[in-house]
N, C-alpha and C positions, 0 to 999 in steps of 0.2 A: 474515260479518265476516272481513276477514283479520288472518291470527293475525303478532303483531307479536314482533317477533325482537329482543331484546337484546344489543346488542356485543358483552355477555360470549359470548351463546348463538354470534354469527357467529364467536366467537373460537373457542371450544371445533370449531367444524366445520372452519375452517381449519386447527386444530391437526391435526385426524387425518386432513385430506386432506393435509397437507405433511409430514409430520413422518419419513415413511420415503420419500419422493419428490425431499424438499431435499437437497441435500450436506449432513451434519453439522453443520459448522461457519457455513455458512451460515444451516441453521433455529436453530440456536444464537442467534446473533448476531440475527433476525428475532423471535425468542421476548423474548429480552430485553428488546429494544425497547418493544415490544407489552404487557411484562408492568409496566414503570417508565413508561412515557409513555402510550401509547394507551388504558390499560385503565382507569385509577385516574382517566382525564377523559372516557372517554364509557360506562367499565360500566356504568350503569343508563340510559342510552339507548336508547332503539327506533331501530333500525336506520333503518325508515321516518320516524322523525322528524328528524330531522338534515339539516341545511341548510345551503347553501353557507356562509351566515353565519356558523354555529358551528364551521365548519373554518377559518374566516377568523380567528375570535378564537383558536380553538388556535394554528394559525402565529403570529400575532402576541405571546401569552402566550412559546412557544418562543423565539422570537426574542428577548424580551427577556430570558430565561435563558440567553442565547449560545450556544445549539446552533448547529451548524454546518449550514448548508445543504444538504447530502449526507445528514446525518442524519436533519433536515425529512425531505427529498423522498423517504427510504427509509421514513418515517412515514407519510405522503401515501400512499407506494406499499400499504403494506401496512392502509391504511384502506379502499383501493382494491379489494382484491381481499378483506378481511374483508364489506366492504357488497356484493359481487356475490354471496359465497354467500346471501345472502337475496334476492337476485334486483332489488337495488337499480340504477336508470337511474342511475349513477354521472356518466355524461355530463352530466346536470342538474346534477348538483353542480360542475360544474366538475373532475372530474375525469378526465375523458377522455385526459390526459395526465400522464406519468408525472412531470415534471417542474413543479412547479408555484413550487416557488421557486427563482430563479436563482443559482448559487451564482459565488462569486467566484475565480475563479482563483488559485490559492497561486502567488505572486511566487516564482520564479527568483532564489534568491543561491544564490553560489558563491565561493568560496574568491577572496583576491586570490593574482597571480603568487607573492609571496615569499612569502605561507601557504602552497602548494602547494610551493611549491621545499624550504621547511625541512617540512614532511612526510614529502617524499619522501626528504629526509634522514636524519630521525628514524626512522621505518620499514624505510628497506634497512641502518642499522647497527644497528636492534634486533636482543636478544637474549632478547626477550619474546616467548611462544607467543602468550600471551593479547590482541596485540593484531593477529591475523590476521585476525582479522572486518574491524577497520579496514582492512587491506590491501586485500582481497577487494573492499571499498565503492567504494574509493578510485579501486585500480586497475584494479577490474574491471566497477563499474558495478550491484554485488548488492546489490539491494533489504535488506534487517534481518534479516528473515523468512527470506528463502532463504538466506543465511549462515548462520543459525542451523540453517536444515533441513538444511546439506551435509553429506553422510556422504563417511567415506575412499573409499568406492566410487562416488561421483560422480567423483573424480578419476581422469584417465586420463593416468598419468605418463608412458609411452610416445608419447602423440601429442600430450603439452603442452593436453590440454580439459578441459574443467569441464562436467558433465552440469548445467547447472538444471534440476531435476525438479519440487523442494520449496518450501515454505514453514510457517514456525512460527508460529503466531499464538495470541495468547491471548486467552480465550475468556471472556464473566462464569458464574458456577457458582452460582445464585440457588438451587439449592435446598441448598449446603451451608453453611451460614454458617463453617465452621471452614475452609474451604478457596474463597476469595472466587474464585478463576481457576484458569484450567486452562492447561495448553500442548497446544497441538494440531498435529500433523505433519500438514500437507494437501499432496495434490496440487495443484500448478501446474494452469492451463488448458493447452489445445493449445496456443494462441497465444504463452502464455508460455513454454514449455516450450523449451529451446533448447541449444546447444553453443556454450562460447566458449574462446577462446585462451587459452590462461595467458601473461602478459609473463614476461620471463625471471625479474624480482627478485621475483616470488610465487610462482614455483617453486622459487625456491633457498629459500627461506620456508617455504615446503608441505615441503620435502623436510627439513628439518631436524627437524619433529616429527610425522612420516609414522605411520600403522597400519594394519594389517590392517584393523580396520573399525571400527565406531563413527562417533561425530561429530569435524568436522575442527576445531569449537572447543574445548577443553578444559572439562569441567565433572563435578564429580563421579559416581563412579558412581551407575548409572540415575538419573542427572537429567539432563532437556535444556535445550538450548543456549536462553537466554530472552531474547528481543529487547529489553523492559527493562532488563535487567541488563547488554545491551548496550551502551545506549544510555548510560546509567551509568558504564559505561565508559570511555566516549567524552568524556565530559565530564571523568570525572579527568582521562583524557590529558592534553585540553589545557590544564588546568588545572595540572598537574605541569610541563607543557613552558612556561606564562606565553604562552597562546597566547588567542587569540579561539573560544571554545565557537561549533562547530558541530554538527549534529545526524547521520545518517545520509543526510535524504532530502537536502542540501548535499553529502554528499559523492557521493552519485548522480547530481547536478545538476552538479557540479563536474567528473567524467569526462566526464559526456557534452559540455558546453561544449567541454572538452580535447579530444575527439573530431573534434566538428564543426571547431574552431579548424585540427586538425592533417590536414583533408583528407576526413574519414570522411562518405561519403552519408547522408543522412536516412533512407532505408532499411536500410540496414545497420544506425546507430544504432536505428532502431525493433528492431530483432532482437534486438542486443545487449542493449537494457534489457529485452526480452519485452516489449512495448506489445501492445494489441491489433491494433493499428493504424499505418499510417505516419504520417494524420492527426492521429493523438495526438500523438504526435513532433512532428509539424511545430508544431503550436499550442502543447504547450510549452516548444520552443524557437525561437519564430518568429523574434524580437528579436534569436539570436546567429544564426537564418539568414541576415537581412538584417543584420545586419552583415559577414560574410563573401561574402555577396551585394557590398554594397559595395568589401570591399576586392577585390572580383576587377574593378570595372569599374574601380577609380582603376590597378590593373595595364597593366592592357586601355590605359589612355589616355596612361597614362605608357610602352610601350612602343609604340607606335605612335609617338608623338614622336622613337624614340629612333632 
């Protein structure tokens, strides 16, 4: 008779084959998952017994809980590799790919001209540290996280660069109920990892409340810079200024548009934001590609004419 294997059991083996082999923050984030969705709906399932069917009603149960697609398919993923350690033809199941629900693309908004104009306003006559992160987004294209992760030592005041090394992310902390998250300082990938220019009004910015070392956003001692409380931030702003509440990943979307608009290749832009890829870049900004696409051939037709 073959001896049948319980979720929980395929769980417990994938815990102690991944748990010193994952990044950190990574089996962090995979644990969690696994321990609030996957576990509490198929623990006392046999492995062998589980059928396409009943991953069907999971996704469909999820979905009408409004998880996000990315999430799904990070669930999918890690149901995937739980049913292999018991040696399950996961291919029958339909899971041979890692992808199994299509996820929808996050829409591109970006700031209008005159949002952008009185920003840039607001921003280079401030006389606020604390709202440097914004700058840093704005003008320079820095994800939440890695603003949060830059230390004075990523800044290289002599040759006007910025080291993106970092990123901050907060992490859920299930076994402490009195402490629900954590922050976590991670290593960037290779691919994100990069050098960029400082414009001149971030350096005269940077230089006004410069340090030896520590973090380049102000926050009390040994506490770090929390992408939340960023975000928070960000919303008084434009809330104080009588403006339209935008978020972080807007004002990241918003440089690079500025970017593309004012000349800058898709590959360059792919570097500048760390993408893994140029492809990435191109897809999510294919819509201002082809419009500068455009205006380069109504140029093209109107000088020819001339």
């Amino acid at each position: 008779m073959i001896k049948e294997n319980l979720i929980s059991d395929c769980y417990e083996t994938w815990k102690k084959e991944n748990q010193n082999s994952l990044n950190p923050l990574t089996f962090h984030r995979y644990n969690n998952l696994l321990e609030k969705h996957l576990l509490p709906y198929f623990r006392y399932t046999a492995a062998q017994n589980i059928t396409e069917k009943d991953i069907d009603i999971f996704v469909i149960e999820k979905q009408q809980e409004n998880m996000s697609e990315v999430t799904l398919n990070m669930l999918i993923m890690l149901l995937k590799k739980m049913l292999q350690t018991a040696s399950i033809d996961t291919v029958k199941l339909g899971l041979e790919h890692t992808v199994r629900v299509k996820a929808n693309k996050r829409t591109v908004e970006i700031m209008k001209e005159n949002e952008q104009y009185l920003l840039d306003e607001i921003l280079n006559s401030s006389e606020e540290p604390k709202y440097t992160g914004i700058s840093l987004a704005f003008k320079m294209g820095l994800a939440v996280g890695e603003v949060c992760a830059l230390e004075w030592t990523d800044v290289d005041f002599g040759n006007g660069i910025i080291q993106v090394k970092n990123t901050m992310q907060r992490i859920q902390n299930r076994k402490h109920e009195a402490k629900k998250t954590l922050l976590v300082k991670m290593p960037l990938t290779n691919s994100a990892q990069r050098e960029i220019p400082i414009p001149d009004t971030v350096i005269q910015v940077l230089e006004k409340y410069k340090r030896d070392s520590g973090y380049v956003l102000q926050c009390k001692e040994g506490k770090q810079p929390d992408p939340r409380r960023e975000q928070i931030r960000l919303e008084k702003f434009f809330e104080r200024n009588e403006m339209k509440e935008y978020n972080f990943h807007t004002l990241r979307d918003t440089f690079a548009v500025r970017c593309l608009r004012a000349g800058m290749s898709v590959e360059n832009l792919s570097y500048v934001l760390g993408h893994a890829s140029v492809a990435i870049t191109a897809e999510r900004y294919k819509e201002f590609l082809k419009e500068k696409q455009e205006r380069i051939t109504v140029l093209r037709r109107i000088m020819e004419m001339v």
